[in-house]
C-alpha positions in Angstrom: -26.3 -15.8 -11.1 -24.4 -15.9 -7.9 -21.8 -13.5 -9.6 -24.8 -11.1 -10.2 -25.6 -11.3 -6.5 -22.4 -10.8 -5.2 -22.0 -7.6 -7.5 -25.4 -6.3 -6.4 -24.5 -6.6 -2.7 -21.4 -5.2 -3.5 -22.9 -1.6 -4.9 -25.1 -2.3 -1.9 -22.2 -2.2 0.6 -20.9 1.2 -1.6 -24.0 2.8 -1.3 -24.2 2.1 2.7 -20.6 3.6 3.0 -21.2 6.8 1.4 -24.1 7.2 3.4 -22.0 7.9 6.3 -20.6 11.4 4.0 -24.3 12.8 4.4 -25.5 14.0 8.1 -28.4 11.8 9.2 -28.5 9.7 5.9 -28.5 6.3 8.3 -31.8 7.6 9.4 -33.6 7.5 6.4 -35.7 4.5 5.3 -32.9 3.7 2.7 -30.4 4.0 5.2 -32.1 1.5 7.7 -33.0 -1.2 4.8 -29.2 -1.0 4.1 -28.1 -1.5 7.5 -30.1 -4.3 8.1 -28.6 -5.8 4.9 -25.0 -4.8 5.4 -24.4 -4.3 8.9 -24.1 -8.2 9.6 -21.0 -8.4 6.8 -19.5 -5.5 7.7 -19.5 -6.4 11.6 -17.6 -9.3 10.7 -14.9 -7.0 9.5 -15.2 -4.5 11.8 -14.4 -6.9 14.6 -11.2 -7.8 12.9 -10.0 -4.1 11.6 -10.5 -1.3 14.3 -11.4 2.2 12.9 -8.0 4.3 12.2 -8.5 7.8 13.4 -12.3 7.4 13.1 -11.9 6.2 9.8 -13.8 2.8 9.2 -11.6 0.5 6.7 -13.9 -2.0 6.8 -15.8 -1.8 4.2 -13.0 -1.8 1.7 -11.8 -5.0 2.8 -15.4 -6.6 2.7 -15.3 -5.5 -0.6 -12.3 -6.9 -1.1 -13.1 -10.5 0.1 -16.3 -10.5 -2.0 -14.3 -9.7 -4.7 -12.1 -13.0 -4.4 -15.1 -14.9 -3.3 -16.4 -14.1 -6.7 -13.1 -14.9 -8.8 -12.6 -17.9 -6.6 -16.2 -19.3 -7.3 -15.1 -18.8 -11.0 -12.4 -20.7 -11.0 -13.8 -23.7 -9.0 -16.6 -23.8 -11.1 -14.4 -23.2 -14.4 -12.0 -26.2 -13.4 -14.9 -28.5 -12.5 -16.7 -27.8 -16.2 -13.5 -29.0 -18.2 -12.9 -32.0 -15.2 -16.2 -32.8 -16.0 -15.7 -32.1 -20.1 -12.5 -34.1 -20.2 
């Protein structure tokens, strides 16, 4: 379930990027209910990883990090269910 969430906000974070290809798109009512719901991530990033010649990499790498937050949950919860088997 938490994998399903993770994915979700990831096509969420997607969606919110190529926004930014279409003039005045962040305007829209989509584009504000995706701000408010990605912004806060993606600041986190964007404090760390400057734009490079007005090109914003952080959403790659937020996508990135939610992608091994998702494995790495796996994996902890895969190793506790055969600790707990054995």
């Amino acid at each position: 379930m938490l994998s399903e969430a993770i994915n979700i906000y990831s096509i969420l974070i997607v969606v919110y990027a190529l926004l930014s290809w279409l003039p005045g798109a962040y305007n829209s009512k989509l584009g504000e209910i995706l701000a408010r719901l990605c912004e806060p991530y993606l600041d986190v990033f964007r404090r760390i990883i400057p734009p490079i010649g007005g090109i914003s990499f952080s959403p790659i790498v937020a996508l990135i990090v939610l992608s091994l937050v998702n494995r790495g949950l796996y994996y902890v919860l895969m190793f506790l269910i055969q600790t707990i088997a054995s």
